[in-house]
N, C-alpha and C positions, 0 to 999 in steps of 0.2 A: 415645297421646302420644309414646309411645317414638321412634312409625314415623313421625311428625312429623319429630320431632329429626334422626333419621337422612336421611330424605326431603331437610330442608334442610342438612343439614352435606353431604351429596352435591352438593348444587346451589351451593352455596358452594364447596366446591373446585373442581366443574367450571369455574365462571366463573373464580376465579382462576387456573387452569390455561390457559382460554382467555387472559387478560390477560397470562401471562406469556410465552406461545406469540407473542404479539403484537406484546409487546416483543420479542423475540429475532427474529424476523423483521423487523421495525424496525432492528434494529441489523445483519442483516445485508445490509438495504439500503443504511447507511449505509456500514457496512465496502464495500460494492459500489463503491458510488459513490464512495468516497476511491480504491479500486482503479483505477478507471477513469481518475480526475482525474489522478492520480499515478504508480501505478504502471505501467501498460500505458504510458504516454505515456513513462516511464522507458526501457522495453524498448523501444520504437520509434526514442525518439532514441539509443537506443545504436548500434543496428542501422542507422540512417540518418549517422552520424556529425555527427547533430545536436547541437552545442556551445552554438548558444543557447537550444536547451528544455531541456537537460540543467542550463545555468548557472539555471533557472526553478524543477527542479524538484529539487535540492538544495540543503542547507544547512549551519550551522553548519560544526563541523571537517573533514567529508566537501568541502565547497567549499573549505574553505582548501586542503585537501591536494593538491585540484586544481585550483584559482586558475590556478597557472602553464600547466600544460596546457590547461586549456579557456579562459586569456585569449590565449595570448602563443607556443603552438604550432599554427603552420598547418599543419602535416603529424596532428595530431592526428586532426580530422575523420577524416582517409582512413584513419589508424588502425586507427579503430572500427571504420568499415564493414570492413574486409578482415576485422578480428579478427571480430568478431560476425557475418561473413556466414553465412548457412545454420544460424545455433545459434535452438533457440528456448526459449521460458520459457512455465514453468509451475507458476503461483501453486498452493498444494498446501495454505496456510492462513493465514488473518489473525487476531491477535488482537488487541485493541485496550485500553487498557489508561488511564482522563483522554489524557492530550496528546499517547501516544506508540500508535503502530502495531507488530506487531511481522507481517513475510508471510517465510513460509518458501515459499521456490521452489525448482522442479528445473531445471537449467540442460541440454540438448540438446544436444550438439552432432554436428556432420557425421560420420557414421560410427557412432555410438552413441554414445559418451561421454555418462557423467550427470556431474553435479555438485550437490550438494544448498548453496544460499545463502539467505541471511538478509538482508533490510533492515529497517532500522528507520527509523519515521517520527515525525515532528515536528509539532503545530499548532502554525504561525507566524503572527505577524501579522507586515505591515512597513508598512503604513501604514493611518490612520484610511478613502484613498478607496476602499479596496479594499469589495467589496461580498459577499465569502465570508462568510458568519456562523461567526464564532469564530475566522477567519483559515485560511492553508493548510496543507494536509498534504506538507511536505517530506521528502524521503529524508535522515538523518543519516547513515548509517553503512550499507555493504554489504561483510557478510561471508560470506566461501566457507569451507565445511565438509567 
């Protein structure tokens, strides 16, 4: 009877082991896939001096801060590219936490230089026609460490 007991308490943690396994791979599909939406699309429109996917994929205070430069400076674009040319990124971890993201990255640049930065991300909605489920993962805040 004992080795019953034992038999099934093993097999019952197995499975939950395996479900929890399942979830966390689950999740970091999902983290993936906010990465992709968002953040790599971040790093490229930096690097391209792209000002309307960057005005797409920020929000809240981080937008206000830059309203002025990314509506109303045309030298800005060429900014970026000159600054961000040759530097590259590299996501180093995501956690996710309800509504907010949090990815620590190593920042490259030309000649070696590291820089260790921080963004933090947002689920937003901004309208009912949008078809994201739960709305999108915006960047609030980038800070360098």
């Amino acid at each position: 009877m004992y080795r019953k007991f034992v038999i099934f308490s093993i097999s019952i943690i197995a499975m939950l082991s395996g479900l929890l396994h399942a979830q966390e791979a689950s999740d970091n599909h999902d983290l993936e896939s906010i990465l992709n939406a968002s953040v790599y699309p971040f790093f490229m429109a930096l690097k391209e001096g792209d000002v309307s996917s960057i005005k797409q994929l920020i929000a809240g205070e981080m937008y206000e801060s830059k309203k002025v430069l990314l509506e109303k400076n045309k030298e800005y674009p060429e900014f970026l590219k000159n600054y961000y040319q040759g530097i590259e990124f590299y996501v180093e971890n995501a956690t996710q936490s309800g509504n907010y993201i949090i990815v620590d990255f190593l920042i490259e640049f030309p000649g070696g230089n590291r820089n260790f930065a921080r963004l933090y991300l947002e689920q937003t909605k901004i309208d009912t026609s949008e078809s994201h489920e739960g709305g999108i993962w915006r960047i609030i805040d980038f800070n360098s460490r």
